[in-house]
mmCIF file of the N, C-alpha and C atoms, coordinates in Angstrom:
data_MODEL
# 
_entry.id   MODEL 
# 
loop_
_atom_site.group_PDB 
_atom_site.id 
_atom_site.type_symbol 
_atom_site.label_atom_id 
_atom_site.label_alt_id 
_atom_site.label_comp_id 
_atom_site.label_asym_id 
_atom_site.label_entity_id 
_atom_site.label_seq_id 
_atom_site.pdbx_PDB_ins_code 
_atom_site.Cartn_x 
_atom_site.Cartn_y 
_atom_site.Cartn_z 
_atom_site.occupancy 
_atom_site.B_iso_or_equiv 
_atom_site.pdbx_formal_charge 
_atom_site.auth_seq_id 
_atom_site.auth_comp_id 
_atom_site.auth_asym_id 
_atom_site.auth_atom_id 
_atom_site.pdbx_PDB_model_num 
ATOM 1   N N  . UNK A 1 1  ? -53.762 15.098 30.729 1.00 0.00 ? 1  UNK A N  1 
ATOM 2   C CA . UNK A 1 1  ? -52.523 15.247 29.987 1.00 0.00 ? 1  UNK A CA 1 
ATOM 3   C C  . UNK A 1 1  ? -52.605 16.526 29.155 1.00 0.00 ? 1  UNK A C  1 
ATOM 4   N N  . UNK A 1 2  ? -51.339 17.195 29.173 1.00 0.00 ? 2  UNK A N  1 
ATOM 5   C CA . UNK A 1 2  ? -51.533 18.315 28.501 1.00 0.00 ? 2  UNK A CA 1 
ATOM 6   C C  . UNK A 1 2  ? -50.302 18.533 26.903 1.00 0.00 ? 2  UNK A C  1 
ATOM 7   N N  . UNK A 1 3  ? -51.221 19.181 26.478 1.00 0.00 ? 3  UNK A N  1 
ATOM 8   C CA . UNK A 1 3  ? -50.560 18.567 25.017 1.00 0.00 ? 3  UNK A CA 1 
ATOM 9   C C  . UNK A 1 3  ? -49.064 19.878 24.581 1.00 0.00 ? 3  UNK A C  1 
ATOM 10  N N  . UNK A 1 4  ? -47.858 19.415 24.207 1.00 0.00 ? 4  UNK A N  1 
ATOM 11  C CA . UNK A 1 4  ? -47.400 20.792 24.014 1.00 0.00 ? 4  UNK A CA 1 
ATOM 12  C C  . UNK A 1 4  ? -47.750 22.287 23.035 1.00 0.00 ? 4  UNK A C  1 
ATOM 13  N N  . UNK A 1 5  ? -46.819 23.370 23.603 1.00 0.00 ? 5  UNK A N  1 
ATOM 14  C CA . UNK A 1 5  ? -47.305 24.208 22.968 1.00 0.00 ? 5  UNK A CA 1 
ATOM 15  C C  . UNK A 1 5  ? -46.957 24.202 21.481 1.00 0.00 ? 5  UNK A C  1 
ATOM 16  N N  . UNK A 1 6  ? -47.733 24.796 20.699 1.00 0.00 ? 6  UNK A N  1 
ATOM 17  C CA . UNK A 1 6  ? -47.042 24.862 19.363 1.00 0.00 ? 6  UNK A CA 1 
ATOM 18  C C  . UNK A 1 6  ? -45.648 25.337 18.766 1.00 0.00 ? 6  UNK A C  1 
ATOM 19  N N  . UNK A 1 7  ? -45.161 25.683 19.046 1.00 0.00 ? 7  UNK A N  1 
ATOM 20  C CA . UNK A 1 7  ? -43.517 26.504 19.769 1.00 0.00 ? 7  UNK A CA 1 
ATOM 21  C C  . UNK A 1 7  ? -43.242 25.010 19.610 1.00 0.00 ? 7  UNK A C  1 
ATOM 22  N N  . UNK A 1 8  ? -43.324 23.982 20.910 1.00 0.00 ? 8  UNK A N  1 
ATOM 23  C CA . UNK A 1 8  ? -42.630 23.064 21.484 1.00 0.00 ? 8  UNK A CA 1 
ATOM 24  C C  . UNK A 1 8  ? -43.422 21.701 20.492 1.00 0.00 ? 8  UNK A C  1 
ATOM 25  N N  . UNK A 1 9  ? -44.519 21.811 19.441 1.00 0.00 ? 9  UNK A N  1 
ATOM 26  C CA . UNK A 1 9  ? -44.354 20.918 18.766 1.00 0.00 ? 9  UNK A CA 1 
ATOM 27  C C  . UNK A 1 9  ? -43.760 20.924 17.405 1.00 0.00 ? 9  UNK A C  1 
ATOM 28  N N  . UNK A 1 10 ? -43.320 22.543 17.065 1.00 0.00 ? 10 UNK A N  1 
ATOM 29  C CA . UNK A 1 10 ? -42.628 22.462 15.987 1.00 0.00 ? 10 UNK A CA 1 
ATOM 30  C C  . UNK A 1 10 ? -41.360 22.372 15.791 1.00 0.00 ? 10 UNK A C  1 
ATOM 31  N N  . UNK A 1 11 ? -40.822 22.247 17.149 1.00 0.00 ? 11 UNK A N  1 
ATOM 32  C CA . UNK A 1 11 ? -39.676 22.459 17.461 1.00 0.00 ? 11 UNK A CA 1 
ATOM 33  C C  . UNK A 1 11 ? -39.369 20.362 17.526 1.00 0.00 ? 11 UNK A C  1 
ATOM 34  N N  . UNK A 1 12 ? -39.947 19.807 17.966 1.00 0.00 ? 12 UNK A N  1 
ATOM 35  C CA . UNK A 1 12 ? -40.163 18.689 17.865 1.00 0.00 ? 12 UNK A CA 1 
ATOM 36  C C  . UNK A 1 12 ? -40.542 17.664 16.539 1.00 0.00 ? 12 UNK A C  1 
ATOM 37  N N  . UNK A 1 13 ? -40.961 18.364 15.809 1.00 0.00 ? 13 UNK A N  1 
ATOM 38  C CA . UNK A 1 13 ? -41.134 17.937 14.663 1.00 0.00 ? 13 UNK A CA 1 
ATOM 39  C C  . UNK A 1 13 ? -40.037 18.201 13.728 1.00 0.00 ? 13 UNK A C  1 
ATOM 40  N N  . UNK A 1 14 ? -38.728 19.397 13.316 1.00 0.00 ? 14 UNK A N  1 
ATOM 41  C CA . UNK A 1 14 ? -37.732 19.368 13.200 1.00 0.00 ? 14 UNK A CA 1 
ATOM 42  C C  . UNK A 1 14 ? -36.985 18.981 13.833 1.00 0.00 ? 14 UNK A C  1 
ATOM 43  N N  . UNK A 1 15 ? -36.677 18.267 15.035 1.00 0.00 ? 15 UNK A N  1 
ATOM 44  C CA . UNK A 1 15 ? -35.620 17.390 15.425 1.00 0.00 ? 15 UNK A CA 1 
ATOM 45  C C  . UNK A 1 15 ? -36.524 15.778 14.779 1.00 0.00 ? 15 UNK A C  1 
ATOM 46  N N  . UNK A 1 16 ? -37.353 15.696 14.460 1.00 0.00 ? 16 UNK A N  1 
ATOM 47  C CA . UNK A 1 16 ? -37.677 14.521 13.307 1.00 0.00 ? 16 UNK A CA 1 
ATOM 48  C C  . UNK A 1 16 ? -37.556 14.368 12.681 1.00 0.00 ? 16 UNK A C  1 
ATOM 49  N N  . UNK A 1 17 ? -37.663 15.731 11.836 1.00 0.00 ? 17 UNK A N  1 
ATOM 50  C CA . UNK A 1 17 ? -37.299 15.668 10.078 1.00 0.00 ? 17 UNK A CA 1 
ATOM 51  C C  . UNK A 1 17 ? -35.713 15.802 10.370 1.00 0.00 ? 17 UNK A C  1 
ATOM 52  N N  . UNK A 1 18 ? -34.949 16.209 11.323 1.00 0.00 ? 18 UNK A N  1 
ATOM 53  C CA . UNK A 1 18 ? -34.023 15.952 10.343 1.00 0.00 ? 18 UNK A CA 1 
ATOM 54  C C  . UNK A 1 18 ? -32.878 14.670 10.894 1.00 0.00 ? 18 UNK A C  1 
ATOM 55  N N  . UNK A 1 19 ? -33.711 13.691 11.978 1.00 0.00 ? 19 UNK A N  1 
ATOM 56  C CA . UNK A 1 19 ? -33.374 12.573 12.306 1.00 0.00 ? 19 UNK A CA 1 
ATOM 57  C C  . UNK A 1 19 ? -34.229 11.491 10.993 1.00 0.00 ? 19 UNK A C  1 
ATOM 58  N N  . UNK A 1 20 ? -35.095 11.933 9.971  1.00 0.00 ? 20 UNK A N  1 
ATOM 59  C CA . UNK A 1 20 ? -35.918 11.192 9.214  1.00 0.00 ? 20 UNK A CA 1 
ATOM 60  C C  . UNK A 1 20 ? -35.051 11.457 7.880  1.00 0.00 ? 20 UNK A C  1 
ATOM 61  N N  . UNK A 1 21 ? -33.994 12.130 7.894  1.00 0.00 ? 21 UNK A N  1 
ATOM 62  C CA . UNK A 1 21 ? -33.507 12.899 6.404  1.00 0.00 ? 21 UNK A CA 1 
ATOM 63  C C  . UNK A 1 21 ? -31.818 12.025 6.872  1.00 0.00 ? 21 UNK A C  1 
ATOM 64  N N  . UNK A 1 22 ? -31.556 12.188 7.831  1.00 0.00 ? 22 UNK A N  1 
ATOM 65  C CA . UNK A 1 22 ? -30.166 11.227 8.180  1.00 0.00 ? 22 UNK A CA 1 
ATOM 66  C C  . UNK A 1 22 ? -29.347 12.284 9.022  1.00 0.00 ? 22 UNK A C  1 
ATOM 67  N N  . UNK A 1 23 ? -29.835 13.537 8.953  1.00 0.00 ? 23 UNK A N  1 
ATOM 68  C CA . UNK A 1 23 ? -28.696 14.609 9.507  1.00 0.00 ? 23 UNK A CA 1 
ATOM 69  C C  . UNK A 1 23 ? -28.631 14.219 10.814 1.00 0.00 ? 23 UNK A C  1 
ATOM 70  N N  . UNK A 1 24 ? -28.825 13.657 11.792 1.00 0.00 ? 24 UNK A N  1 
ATOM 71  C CA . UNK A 1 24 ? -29.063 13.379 13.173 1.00 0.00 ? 24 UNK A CA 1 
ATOM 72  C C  . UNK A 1 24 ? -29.553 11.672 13.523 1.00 0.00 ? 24 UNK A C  1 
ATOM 73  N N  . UNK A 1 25 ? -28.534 11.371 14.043 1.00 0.00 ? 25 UNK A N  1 
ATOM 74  C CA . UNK A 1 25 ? -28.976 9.933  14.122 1.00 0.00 ? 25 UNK A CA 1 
ATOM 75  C C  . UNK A 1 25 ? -30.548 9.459  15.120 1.00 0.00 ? 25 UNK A C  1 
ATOM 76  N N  . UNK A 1 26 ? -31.217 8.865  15.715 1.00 0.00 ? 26 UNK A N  1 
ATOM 77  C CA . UNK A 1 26 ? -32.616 9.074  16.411 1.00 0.00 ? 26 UNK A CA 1 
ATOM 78  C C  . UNK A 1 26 ? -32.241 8.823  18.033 1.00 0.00 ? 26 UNK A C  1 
ATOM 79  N N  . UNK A 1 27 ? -30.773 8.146  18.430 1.00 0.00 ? 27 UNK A N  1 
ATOM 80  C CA . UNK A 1 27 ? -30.989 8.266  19.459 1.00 0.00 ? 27 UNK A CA 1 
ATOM 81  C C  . UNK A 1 27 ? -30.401 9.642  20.045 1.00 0.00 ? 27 UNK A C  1 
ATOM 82  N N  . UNK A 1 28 ? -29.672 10.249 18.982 1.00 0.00 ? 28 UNK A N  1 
ATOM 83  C CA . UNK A 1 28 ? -29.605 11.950 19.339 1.00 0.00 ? 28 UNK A CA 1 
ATOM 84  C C  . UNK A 1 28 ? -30.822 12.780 19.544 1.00 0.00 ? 28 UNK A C  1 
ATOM 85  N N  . UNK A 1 29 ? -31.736 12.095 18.378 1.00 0.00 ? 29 UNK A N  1 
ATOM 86  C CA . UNK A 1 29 ? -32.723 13.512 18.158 1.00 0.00 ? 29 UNK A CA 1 
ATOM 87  C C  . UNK A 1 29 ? -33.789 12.917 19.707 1.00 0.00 ? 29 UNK A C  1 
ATOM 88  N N  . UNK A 1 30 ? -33.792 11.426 20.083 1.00 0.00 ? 30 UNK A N  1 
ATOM 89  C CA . UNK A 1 30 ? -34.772 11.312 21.411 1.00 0.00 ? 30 UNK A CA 1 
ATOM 90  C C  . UNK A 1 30 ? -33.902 11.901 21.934 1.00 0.00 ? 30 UNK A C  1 
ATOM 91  N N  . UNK A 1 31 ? -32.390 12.246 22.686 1.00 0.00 ? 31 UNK A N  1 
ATOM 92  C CA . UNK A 1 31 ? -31.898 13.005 23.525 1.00 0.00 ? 31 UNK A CA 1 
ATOM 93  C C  . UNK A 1 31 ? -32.261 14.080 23.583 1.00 0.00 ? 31 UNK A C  1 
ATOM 94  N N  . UNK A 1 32 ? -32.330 14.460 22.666 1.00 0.00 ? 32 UNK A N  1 
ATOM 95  C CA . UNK A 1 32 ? -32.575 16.153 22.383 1.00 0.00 ? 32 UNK A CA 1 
ATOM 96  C C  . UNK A 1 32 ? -33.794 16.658 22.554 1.00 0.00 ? 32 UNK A C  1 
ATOM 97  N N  . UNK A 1 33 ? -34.903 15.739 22.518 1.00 0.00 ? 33 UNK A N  1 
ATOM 98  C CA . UNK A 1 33 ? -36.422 15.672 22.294 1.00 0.00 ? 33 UNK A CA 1 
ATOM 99  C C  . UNK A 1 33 ? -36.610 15.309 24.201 1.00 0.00 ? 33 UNK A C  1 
ATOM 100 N N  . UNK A 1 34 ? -36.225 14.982 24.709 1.00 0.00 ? 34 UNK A N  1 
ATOM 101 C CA . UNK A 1 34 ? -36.309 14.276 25.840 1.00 0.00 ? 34 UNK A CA 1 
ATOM 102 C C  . UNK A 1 34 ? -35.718 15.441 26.920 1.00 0.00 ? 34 UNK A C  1 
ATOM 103 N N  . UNK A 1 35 ? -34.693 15.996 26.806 1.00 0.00 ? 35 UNK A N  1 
ATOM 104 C CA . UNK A 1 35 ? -34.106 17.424 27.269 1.00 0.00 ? 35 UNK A CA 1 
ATOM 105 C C  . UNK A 1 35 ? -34.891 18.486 26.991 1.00 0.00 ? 35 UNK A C  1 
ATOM 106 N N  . UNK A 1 36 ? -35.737 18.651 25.789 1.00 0.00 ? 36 UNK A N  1 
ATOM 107 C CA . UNK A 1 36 ? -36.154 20.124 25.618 1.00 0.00 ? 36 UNK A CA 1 
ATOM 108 C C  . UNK A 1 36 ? -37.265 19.595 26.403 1.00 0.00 ? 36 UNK A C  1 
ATOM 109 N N  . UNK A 1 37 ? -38.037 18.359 26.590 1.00 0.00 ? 37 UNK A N  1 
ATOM 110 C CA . UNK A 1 37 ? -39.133 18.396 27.101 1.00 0.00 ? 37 UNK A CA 1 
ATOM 111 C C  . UNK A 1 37 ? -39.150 18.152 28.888 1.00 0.00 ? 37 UNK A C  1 
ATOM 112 N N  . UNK A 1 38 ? -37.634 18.049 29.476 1.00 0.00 ? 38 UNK A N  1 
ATOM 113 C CA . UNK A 1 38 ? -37.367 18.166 30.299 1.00 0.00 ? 38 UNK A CA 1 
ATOM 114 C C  . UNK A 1 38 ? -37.493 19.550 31.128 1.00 0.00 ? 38 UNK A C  1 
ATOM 115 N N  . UNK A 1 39 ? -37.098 20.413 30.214 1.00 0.00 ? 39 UNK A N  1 
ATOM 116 C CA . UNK A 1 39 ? -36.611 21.625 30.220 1.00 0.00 ? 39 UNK A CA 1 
ATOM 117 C C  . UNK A 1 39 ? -37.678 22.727 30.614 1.00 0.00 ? 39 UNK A C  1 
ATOM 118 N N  . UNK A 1 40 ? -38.433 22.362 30.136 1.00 0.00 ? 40 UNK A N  1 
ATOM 119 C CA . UNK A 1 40 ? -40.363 22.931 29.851 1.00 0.00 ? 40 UNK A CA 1 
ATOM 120 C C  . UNK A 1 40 ? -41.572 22.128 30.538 1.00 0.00 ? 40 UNK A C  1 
ATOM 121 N N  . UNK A 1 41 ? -40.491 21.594 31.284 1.00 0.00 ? 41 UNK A N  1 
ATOM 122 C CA . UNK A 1 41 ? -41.950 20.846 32.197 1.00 0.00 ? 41 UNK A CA 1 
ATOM 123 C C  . UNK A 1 41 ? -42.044 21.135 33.395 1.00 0.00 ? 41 UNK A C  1 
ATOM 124 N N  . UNK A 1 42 ? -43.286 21.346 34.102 1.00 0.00 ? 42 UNK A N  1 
ATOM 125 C CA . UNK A 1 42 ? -43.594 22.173 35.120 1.00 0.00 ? 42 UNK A CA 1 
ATOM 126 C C  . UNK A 1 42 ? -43.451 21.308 36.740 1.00 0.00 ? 42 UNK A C  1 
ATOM 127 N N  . UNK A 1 43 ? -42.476 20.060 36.599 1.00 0.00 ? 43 UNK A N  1 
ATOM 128 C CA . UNK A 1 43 ? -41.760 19.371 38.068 1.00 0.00 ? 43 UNK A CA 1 
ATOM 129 C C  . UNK A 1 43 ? -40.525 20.204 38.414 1.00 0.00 ? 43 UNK A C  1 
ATOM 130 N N  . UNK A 1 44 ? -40.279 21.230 38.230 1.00 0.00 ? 44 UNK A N  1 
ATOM 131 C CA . UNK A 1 44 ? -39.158 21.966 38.938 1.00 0.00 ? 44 UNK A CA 1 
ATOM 132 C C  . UNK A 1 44 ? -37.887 22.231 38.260 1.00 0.00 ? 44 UNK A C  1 
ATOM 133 N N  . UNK A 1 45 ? -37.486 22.912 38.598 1.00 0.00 ? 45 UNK A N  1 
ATOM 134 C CA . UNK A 1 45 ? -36.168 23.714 38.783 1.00 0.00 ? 45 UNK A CA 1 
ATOM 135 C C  . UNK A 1 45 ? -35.115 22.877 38.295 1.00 0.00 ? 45 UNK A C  1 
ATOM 136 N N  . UNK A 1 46 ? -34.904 22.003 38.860 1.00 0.00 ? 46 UNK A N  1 
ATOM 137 C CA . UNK A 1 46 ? -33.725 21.140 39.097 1.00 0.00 ? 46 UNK A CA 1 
ATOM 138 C C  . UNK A 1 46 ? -34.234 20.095 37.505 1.00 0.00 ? 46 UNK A C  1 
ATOM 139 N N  . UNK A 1 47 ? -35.138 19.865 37.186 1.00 0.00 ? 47 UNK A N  1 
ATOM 140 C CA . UNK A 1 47 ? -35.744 19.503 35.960 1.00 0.00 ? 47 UNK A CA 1 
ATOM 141 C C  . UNK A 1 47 ? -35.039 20.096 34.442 1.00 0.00 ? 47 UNK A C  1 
ATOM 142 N N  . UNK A 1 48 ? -35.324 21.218 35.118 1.00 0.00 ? 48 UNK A N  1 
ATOM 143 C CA . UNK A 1 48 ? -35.014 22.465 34.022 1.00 0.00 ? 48 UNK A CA 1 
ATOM 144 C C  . UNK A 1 48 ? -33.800 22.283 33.565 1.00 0.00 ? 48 UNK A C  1 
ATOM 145 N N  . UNK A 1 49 ? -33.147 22.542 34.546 1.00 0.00 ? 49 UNK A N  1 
ATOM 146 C CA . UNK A 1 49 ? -31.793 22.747 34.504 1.00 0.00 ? 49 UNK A CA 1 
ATOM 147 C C  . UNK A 1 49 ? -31.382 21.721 33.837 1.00 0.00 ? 49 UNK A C  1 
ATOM 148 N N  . UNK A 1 50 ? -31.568 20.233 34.798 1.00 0.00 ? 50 UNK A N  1 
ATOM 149 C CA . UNK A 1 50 ? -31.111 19.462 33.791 1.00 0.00 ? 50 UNK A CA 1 
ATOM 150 C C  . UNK A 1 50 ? -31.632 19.119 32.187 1.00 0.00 ? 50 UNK A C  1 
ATOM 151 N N  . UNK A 1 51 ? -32.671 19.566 31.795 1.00 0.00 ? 51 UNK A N  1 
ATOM 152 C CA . UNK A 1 51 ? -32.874 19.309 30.199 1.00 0.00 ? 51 UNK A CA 1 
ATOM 153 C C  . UNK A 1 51 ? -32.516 20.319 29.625 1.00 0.00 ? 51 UNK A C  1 
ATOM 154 N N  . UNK A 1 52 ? -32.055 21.913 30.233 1.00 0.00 ? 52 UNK A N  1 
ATOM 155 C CA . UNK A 1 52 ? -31.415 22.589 29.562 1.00 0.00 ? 52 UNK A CA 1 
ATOM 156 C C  . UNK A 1 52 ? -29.761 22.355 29.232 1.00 0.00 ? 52 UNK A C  1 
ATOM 157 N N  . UNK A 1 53 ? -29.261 21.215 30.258 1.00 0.00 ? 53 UNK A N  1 
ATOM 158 C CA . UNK A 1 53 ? -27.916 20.782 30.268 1.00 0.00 ? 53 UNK A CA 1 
ATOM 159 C C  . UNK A 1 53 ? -28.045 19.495 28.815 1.00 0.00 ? 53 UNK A C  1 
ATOM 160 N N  . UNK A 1 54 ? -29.498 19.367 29.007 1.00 0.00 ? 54 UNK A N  1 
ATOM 161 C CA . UNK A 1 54 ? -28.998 18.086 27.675 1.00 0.00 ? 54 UNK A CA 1 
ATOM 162 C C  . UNK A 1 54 ? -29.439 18.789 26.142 1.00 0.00 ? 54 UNK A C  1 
ATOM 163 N N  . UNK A 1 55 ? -29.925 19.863 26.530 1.00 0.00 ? 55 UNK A N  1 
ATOM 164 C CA . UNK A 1 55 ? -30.240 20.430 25.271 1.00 0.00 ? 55 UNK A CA 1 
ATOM 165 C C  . UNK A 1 55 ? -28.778 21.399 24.656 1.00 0.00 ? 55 UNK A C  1 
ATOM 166 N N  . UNK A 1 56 ? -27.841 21.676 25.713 1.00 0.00 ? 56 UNK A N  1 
ATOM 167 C CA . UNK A 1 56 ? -26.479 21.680 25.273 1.00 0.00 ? 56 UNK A CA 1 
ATOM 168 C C  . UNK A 1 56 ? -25.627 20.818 24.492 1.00 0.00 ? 56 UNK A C  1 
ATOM 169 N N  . UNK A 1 57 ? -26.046 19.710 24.926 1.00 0.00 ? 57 UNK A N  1 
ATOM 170 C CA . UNK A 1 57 ? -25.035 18.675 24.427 1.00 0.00 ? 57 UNK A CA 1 
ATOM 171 C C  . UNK A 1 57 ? -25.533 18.288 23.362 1.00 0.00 ? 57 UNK A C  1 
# 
């Protein structure tokens, strides 16, 4: 298992704090957390795309 980059855990750790502060409800910030890590993971293309489509929304 490979652990993310620091980039991609700080980026992860502010979609916490500010699902932990109220600005973002948690099943937004797992959407959002779940897309960027979609997005950056090395199963393909079609992967990408789609967690870059949920990191839009």
């Amino acid at each position: 298992m490979e652990l993310p980059s620091e980039e991609q855990l700080c980026f992860l750790a502010g979609v916490g704090l500010l699902a932990a502060v109220g600005v973002i409800e948690w099943p937004v910030a797992a959407a959002i957390a779940i897309g960027h890590g979609l997005a950056h993971s090395q199963h393909g293309k079609a992967l990408r795309e789609f967690g870059e489509a949920l990191e839009e929304v």
